[in-house]
Backbone of each chain as ProteinMPNN parsed JSONL, in Angstrom:
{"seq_chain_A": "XXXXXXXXXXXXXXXXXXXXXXXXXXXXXXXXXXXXXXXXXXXXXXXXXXXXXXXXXXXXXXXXXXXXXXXXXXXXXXXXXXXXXXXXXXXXXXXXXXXXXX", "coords_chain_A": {"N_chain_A": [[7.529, 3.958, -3.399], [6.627, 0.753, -2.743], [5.724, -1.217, -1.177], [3.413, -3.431, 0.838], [4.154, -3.211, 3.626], [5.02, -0.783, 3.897], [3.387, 0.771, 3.817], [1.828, -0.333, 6.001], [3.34, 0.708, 8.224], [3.642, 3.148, 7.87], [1.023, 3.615, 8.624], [0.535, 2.654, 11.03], [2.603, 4.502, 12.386], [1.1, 7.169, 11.632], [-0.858, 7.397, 13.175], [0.688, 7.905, 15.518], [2.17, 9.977, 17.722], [4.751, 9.256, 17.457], [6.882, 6.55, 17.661], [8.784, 3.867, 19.645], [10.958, 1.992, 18.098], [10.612, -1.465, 19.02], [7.662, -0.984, 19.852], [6.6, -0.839, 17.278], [7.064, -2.563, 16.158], [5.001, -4.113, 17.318], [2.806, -3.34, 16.748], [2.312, -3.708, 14.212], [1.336, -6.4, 12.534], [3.152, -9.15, 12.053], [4.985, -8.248, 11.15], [8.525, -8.69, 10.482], [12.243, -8.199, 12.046], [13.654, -7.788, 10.793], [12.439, -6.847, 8.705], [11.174, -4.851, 9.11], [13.227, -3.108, 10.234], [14.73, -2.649, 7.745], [12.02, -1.461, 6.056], [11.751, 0.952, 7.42], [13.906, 2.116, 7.028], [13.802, 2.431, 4.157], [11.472, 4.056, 4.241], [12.356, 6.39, 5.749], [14.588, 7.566, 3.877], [13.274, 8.083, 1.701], [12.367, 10.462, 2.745], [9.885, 10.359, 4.767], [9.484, 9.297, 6.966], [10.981, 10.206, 9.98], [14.083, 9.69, 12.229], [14.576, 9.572, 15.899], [16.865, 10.069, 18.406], [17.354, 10.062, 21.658], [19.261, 11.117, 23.775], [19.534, 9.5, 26.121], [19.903, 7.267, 29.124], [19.1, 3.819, 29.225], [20.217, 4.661, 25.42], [17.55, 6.288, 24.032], [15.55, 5.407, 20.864], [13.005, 6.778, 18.504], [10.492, 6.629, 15.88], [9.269, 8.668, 13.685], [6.082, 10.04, 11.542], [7.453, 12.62, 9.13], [6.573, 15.73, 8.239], [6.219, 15.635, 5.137], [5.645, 13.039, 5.065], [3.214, 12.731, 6.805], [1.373, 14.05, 4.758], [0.834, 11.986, 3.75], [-0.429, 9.97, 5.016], [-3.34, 10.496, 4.975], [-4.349, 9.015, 1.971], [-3.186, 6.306, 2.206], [-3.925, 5.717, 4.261], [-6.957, 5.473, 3.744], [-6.556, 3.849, 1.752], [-5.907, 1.314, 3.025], [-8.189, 0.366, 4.313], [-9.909, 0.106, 2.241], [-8.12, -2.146, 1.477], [-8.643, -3.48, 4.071], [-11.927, -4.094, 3.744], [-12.171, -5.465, 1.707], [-10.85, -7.855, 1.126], [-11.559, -10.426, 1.33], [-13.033, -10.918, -0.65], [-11.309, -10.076, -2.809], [-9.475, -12.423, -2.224], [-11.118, -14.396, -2.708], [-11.85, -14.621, -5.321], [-9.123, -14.998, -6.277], [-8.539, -17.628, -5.162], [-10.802, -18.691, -7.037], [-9.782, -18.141, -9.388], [-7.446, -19.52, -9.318], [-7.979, -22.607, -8.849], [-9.811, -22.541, -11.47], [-7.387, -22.915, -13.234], [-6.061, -25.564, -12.423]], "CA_chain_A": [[7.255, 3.217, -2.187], [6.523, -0.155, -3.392], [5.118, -1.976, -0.632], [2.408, -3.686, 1.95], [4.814, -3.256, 4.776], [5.875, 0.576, 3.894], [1.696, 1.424, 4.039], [1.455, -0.706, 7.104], [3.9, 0.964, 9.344], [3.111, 4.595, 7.898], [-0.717, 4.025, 8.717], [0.738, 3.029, 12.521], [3.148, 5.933, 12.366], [0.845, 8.23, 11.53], [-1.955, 7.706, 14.27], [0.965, 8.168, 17.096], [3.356, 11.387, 17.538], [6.372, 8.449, 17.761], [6.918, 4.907, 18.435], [9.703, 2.671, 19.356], [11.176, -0.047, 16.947], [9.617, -2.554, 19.519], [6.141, -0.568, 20.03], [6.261, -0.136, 15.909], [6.744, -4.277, 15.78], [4.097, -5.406, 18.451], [1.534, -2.536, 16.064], [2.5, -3.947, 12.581], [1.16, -7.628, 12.537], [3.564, -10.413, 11.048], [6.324, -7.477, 10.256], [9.887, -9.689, 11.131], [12.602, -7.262, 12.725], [14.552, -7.733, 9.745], [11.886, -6.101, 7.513], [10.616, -3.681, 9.727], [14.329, -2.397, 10.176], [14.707, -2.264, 5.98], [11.039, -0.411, 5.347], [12.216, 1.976, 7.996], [15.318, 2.802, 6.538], [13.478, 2.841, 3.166], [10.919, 5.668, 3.988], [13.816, 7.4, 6.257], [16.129, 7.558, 3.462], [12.388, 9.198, 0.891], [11.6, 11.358, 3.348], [8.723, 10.094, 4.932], [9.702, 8.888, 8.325], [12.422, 10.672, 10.968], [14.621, 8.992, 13.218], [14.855, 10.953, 16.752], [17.611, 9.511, 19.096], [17.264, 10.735, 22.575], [20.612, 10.779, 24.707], [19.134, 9.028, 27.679], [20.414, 5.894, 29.868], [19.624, 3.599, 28.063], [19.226, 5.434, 24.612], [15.994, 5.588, 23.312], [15.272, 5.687, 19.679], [11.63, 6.804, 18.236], [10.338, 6.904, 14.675], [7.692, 9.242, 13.617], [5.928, 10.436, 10.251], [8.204, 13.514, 8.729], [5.756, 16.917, 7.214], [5.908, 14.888, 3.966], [4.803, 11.777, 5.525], [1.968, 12.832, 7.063], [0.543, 14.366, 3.78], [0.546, 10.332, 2.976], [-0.848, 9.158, 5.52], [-4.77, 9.896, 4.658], [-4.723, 8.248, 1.057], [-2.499, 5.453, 2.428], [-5.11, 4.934, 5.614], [-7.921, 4.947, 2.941], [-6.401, 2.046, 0.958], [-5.758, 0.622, 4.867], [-9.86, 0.377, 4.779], [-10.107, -0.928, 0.955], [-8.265, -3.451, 1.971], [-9.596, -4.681, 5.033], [-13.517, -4.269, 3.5], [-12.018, -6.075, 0.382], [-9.745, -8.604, 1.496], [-12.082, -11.33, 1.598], [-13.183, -10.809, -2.174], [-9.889, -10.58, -3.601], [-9.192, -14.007, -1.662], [-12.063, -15.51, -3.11], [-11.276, -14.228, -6.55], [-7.672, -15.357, -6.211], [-9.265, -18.987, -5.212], [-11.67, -18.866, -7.906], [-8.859, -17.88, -10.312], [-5.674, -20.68, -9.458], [-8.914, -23.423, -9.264], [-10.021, -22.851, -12.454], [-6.386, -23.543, -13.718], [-5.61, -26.478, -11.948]], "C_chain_A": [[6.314, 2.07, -2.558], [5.942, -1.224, -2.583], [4.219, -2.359, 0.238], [2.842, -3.25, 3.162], [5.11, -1.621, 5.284], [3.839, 1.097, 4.422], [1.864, 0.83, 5.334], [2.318, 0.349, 8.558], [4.049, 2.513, 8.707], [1.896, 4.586, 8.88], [-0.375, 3.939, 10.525], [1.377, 4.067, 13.168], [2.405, 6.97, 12.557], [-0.553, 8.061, 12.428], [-1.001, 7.562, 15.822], [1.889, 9.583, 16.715], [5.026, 10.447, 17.651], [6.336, 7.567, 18.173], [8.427, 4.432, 18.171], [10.034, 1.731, 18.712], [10.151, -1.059, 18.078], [8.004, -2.526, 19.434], [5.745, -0.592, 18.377], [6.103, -1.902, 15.411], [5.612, -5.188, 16.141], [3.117, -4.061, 17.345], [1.554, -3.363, 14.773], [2.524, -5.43, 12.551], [2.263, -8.378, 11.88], [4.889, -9.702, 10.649], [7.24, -8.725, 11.312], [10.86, -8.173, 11.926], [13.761, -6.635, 11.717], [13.923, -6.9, 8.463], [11.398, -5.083, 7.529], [12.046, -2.553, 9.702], [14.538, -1.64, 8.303], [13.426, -1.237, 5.844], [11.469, 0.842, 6.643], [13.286, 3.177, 7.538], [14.899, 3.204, 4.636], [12.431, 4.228, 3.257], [11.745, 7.092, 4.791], [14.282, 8.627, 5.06], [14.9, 8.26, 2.096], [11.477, 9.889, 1.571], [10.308, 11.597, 4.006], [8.505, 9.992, 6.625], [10.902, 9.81, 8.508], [12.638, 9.705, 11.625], [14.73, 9.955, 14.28], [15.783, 10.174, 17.88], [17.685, 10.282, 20.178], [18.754, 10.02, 23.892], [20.363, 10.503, 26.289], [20.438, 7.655, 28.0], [19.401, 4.83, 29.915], [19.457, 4.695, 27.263], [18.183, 5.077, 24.137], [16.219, 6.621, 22.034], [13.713, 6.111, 19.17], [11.717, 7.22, 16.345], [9.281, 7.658, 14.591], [7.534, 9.821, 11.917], [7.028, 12.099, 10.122], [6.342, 14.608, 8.233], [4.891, 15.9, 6.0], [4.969, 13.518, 4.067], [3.521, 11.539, 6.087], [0.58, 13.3, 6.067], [0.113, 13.059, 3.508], [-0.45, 9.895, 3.273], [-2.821, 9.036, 5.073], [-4.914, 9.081, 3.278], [-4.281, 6.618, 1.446], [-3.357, 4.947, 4.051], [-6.366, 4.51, 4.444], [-7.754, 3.342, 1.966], [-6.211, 1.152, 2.197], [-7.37, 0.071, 4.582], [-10.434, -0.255, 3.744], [-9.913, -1.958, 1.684], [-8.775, -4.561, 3.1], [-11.054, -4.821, 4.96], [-13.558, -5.171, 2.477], [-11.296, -7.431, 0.653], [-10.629, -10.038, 1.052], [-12.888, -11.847, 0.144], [-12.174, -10.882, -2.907], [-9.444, -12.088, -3.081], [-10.181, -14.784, -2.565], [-11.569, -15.261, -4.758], [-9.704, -15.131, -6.539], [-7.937, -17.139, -6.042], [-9.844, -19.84, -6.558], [-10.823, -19.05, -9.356], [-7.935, -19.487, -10.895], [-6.862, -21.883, -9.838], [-9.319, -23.771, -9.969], [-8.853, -23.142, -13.722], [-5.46, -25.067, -13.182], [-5.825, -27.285, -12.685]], "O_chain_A": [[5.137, 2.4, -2.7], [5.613, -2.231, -3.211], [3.931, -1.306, 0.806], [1.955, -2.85, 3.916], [5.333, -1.219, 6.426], [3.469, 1.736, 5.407], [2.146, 1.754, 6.097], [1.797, 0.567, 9.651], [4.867, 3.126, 9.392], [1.781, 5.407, 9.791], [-0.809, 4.799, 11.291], [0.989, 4.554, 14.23], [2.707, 7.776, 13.436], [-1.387, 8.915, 12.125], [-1.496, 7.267, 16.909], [2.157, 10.027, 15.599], [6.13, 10.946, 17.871], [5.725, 7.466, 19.237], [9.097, 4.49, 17.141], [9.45, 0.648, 18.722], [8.974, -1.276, 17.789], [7.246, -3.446, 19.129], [4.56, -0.364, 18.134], [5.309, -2.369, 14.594], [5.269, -6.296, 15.73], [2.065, -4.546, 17.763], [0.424, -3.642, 14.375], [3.654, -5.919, 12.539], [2.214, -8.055, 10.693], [5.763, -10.269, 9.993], [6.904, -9.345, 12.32], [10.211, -7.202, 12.314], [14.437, -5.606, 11.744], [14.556, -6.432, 7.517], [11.119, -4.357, 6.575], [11.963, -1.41, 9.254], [14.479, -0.477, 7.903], [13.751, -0.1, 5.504], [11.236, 1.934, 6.126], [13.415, 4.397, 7.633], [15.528, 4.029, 3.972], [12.546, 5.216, 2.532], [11.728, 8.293, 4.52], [14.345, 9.855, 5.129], [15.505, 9.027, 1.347], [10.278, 10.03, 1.333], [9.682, 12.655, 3.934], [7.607, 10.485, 7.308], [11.664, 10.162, 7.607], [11.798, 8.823, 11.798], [14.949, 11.121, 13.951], [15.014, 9.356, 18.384], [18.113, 11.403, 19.904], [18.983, 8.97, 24.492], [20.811, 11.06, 27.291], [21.422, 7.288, 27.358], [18.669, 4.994, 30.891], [18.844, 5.671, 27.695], [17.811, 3.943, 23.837], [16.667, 7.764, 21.939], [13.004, 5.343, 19.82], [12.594, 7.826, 15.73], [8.321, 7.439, 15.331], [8.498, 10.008, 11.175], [7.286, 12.631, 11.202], [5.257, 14.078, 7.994], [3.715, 15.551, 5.892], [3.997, 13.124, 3.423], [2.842, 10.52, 5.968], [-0.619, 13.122, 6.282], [-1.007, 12.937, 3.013], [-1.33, 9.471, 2.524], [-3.46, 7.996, 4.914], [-5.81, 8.251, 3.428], [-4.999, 5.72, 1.007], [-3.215, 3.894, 4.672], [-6.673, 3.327, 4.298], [-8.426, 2.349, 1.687], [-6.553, -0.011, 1.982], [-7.39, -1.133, 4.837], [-11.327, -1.077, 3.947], [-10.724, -2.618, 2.332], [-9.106, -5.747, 3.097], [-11.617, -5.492, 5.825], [-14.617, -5.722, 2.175], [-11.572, -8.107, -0.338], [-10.004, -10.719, 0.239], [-13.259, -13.006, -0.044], [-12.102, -11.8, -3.724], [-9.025, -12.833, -3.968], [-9.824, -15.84, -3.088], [-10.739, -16.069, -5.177], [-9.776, -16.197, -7.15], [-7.446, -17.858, -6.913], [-9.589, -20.964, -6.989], [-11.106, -19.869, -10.23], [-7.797, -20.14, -11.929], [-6.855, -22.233, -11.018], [-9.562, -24.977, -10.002], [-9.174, -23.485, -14.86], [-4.367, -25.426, -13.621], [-5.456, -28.438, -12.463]]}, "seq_chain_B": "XXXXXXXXXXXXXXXXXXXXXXXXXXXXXXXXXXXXXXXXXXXXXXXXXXXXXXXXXXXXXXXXXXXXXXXXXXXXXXXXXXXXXXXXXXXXXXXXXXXXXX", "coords_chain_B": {"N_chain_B": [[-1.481, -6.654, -3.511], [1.334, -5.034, -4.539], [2.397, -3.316, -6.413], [4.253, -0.729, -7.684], [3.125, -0.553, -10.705], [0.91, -1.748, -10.806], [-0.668, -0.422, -9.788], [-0.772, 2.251, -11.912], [-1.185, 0.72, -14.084], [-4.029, -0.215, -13.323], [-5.381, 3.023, -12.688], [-4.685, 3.557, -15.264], [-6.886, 1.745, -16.728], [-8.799, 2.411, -15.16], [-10.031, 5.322, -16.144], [-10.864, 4.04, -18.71], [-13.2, 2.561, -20.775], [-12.219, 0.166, -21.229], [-9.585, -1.413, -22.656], [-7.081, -2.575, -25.142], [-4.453, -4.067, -25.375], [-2.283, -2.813, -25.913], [-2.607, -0.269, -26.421], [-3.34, 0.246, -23.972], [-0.422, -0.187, -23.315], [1.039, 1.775, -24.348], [-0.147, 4.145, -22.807], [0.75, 3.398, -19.994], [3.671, 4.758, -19.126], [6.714, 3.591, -20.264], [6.269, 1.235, -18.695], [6.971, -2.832, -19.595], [6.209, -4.506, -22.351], [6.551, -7.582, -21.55], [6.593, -6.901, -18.557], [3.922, -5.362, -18.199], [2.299, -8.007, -19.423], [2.91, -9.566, -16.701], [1.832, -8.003, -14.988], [-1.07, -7.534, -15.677], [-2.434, -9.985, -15.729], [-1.745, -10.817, -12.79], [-3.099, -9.111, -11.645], [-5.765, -9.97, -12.846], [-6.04, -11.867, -11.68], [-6.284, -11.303, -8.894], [-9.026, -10.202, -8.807], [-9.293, -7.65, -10.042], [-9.143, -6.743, -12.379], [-10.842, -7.698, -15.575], [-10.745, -9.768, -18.433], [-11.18, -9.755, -21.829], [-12.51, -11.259, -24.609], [-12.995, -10.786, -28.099], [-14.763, -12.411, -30.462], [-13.476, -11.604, -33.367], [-12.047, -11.025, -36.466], [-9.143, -10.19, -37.214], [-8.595, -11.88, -33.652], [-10.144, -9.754, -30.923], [-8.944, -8.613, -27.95], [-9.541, -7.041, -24.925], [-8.798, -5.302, -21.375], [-10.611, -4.718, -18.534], [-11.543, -2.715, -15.536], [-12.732, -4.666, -13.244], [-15.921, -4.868, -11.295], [-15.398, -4.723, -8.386], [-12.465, -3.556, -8.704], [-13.106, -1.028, -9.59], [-13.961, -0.247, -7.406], [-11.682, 0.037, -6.055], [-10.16, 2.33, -7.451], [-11.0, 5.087, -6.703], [-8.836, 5.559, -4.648], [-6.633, 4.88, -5.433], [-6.189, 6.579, -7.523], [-5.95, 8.99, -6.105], [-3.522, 8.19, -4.619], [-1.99, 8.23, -6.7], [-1.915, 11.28, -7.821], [-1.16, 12.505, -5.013], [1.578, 11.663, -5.726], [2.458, 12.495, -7.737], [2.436, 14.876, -7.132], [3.94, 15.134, -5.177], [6.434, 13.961, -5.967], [9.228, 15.484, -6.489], [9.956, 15.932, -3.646], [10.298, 13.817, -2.442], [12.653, 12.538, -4.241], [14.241, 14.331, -3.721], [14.869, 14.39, -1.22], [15.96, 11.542, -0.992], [18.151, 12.029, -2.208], [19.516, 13.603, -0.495], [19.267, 11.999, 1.879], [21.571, 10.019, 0.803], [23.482, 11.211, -0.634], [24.598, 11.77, 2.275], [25.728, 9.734, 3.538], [27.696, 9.167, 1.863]], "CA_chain_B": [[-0.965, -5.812, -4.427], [1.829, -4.461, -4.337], [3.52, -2.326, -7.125], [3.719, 0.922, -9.064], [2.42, -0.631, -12.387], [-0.604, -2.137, -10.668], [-1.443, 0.983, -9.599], [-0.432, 2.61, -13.044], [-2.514, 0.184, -14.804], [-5.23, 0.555, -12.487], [-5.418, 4.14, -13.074], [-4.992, 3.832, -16.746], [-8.173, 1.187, -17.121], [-10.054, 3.122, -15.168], [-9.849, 6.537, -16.798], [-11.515, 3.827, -19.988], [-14.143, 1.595, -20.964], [-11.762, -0.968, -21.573], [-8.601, -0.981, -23.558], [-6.274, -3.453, -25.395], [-3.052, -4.459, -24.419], [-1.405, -2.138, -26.505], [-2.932, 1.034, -26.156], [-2.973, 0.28, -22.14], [0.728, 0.131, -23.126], [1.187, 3.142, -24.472], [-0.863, 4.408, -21.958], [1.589, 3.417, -18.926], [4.785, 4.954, -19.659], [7.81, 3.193, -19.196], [6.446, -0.637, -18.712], [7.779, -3.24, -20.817], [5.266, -5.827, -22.502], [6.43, -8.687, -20.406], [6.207, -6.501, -17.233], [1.953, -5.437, -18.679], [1.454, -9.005, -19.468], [2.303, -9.962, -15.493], [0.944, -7.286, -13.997], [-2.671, -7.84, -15.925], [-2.371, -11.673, -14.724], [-1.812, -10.592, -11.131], [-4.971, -8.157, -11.319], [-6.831, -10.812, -12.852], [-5.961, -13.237, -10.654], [-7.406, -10.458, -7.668], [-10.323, -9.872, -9.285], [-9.251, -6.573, -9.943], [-9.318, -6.399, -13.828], [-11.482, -8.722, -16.382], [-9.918, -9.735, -19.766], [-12.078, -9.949, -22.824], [-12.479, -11.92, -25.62], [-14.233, -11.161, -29.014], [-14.462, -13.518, -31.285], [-13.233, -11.299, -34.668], [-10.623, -11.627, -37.572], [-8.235, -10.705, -36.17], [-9.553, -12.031, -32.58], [-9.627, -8.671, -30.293], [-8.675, -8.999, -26.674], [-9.923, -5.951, -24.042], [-9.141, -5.275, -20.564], [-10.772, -3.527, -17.89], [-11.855, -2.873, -14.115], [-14.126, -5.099, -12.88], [-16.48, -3.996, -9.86], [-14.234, -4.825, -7.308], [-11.268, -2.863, -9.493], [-13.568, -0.086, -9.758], [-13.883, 0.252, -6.159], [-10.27, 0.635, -5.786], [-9.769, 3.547, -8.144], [-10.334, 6.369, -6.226], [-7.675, 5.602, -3.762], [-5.262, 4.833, -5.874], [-5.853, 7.974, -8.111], [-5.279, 9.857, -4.808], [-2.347, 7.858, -4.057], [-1.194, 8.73, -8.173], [-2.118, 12.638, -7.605], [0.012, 12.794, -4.444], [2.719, 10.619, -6.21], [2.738, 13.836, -8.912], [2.394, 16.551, -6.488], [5.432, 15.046, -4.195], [7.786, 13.058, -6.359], [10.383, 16.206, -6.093], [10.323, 16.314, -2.508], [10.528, 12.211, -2.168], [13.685, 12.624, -4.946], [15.671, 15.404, -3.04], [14.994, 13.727, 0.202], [16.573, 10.395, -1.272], [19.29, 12.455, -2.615], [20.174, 13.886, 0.57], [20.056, 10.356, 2.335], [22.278, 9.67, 0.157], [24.883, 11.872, -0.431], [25.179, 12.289, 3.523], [26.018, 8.623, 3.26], [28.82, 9.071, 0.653]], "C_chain_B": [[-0.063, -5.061, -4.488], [3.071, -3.368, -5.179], [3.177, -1.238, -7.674], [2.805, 0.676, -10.185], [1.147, -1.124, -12.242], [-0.963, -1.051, -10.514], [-1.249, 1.671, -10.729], [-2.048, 2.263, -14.097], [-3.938, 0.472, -14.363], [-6.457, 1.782, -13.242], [-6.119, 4.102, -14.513], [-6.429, 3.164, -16.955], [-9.195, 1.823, -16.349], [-10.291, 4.948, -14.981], [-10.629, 5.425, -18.621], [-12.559, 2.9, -19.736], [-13.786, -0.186, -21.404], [-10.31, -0.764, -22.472], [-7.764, -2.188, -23.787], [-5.172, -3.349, -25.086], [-2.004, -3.344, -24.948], [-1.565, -0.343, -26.508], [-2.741, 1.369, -24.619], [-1.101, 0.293, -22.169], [1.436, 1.412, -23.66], [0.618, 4.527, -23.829], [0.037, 4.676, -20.654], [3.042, 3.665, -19.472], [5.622, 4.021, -18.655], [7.697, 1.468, -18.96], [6.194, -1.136, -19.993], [6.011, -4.209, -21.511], [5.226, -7.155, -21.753], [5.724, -8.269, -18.684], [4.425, -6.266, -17.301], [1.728, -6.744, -18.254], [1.638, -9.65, -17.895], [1.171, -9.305, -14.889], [-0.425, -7.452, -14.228], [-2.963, -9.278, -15.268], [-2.226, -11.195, -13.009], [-3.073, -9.774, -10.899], [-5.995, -8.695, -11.834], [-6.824, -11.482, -11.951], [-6.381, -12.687, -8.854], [-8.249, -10.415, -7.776], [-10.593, -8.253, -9.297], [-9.982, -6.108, -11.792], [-9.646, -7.556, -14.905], [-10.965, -8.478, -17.912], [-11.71, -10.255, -20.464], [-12.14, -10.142, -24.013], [-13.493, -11.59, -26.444], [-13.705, -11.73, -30.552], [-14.564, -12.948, -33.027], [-12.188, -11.745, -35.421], [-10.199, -10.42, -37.487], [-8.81, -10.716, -34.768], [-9.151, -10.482, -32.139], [-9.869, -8.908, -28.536], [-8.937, -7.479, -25.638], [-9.762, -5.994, -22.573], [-9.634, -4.386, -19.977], [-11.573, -3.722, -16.675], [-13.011, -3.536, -13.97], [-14.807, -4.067, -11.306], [-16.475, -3.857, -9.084], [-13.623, -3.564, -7.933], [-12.021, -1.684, -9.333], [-13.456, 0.87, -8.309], [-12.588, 0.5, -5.622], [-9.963, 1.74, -6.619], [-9.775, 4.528, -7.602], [-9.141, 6.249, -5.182], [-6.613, 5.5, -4.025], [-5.328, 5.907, -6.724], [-5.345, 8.941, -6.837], [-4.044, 9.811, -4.609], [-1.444, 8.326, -5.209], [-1.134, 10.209, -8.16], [-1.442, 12.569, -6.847], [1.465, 12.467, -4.904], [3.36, 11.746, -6.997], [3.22, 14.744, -8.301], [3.821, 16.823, -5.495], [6.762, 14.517, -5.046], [9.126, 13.629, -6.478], [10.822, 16.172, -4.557], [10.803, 14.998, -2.307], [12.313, 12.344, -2.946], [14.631, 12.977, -4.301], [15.768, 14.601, -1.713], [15.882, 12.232, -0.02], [18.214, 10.764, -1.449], [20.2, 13.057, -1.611], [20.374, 12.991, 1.718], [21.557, 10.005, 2.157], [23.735, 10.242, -0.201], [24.984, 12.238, 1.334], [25.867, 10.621, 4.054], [27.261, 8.35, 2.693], [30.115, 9.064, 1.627]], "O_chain_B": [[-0.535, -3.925, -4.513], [4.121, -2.869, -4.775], [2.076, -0.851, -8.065], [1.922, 1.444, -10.568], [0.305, -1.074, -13.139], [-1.789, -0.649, -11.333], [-2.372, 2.163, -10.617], [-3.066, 2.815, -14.515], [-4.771, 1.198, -14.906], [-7.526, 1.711, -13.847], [-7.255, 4.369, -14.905], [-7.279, 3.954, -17.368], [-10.36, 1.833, -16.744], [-10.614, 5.591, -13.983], [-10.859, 6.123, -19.608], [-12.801, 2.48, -18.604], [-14.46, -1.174, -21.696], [-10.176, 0.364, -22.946], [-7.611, -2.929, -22.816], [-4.849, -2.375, -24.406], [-0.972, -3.103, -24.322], [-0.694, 0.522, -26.59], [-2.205, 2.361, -24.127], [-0.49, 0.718, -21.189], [2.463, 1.852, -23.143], [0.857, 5.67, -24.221], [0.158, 5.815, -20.203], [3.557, 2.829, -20.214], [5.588, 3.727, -17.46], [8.617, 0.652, -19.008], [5.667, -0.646, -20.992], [4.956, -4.331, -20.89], [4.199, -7.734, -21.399], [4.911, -8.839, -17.956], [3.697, -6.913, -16.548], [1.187, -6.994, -17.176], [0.653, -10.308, -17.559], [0.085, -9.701, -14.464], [-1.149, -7.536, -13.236], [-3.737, -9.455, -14.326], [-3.085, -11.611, -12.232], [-3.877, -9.917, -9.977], [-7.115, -8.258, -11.569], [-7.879, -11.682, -11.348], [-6.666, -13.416, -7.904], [-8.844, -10.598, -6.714], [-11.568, -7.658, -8.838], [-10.939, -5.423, -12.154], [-8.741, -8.361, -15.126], [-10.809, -7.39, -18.468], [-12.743, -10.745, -20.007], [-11.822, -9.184, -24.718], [-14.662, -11.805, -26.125], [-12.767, -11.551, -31.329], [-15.318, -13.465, -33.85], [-11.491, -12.712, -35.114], [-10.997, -9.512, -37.718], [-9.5, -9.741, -34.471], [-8.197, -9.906, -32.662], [-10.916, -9.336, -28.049], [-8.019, -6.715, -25.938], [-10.592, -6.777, -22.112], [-9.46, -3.237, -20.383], [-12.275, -4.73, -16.601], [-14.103, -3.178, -14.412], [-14.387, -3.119, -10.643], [-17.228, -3.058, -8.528], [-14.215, -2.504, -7.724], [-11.299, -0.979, -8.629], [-13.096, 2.03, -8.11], [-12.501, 1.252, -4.652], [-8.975, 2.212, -6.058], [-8.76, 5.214, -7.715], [-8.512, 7.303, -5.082], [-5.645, 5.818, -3.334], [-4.207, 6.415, -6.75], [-4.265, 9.531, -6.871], [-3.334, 10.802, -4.434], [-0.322, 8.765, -4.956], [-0.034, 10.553, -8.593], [-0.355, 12.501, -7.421], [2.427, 13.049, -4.401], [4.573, 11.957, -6.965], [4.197, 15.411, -8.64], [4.46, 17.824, -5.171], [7.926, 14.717, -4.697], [10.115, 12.901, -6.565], [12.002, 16.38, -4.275], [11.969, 15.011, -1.913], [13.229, 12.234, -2.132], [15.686, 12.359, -4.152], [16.864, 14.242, -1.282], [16.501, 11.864, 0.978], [19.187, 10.13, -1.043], [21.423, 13.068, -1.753], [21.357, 13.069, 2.455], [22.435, 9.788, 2.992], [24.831, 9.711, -0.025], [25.646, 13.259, 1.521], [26.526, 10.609, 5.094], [27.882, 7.338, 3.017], [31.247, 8.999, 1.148]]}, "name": "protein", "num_of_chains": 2, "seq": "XXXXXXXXXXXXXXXXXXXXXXXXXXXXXXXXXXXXXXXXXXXXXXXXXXXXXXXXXXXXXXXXXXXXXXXXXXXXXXXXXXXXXXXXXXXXXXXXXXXXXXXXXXXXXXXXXXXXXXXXXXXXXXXXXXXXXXXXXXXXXXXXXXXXXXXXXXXXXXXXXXXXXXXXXXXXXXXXXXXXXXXXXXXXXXXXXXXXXXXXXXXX"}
């Protein structure tokens, strides 16, 4: 599980019992609907996330963490908290870096 | 940041006091020398991991976590320990995606 997007929409996953594709797009800043659909179907498909399809009028769809997925979720909230205490250091670093190759 | 081998590397430099490019590659199983030499450039260029120059015959070149980098290690050892403890269940779960797919 290889990406920013797959942590981001575990770490919202796993502080609800289930969210809607829409409710899982308006939580997960900047995700598109096109990428949110793909990392969905990528932790689906390694066991991380369920799909639960409820035979209403309309249907409603919900995603939620799986057993497995929830074991994730505390190391994968802790790097959630790196990065947003760090973010602003690696930026500057990353600045400091391309700058001194220019 | 976003791959296995950063986190790999990671790991590996900080489990040392530093290590050359070659021992850190025998170190991370599995990545190539081209794939090392990005991934150390992308974790320099965070300010994750500091390269080091000493000026012998033959020169000798060292990397290793700076004090940023440092502060990311336990979370990603966590995230490498679960990675161990699950990577059968993640596997079969892919595999049964997958063949229900077929």
């Amino acid at each position: 599980m290889d990406n920013k997007w797959s942590t981001m929409v575990m770490i919202a996953l796993g502080r609800s019992d289930g969210l809607r594709f829409r409710d899982l797009r308006a939580t997960v800043e900047g995700i598109s609907a096109k990428v949110l659909t793909e990392t969905l179907r990528h932790l689906e498909r390694h066991g991380l996330v369920a799909r639960h399809e409820y035979a209403e009028m309309p249907p409603r769809v919900e995603y939620e963490l799986t057993e497995l997925g929830r074991t994730l979720h505390p190391p994968l909230q802790t790097l959630g908290i790196w990065a947003a205490e760090h973010a602003a250091q690696v930026l500057a670093a990353r600045e400091a870096y391309d700058s001194a190759r220019r």
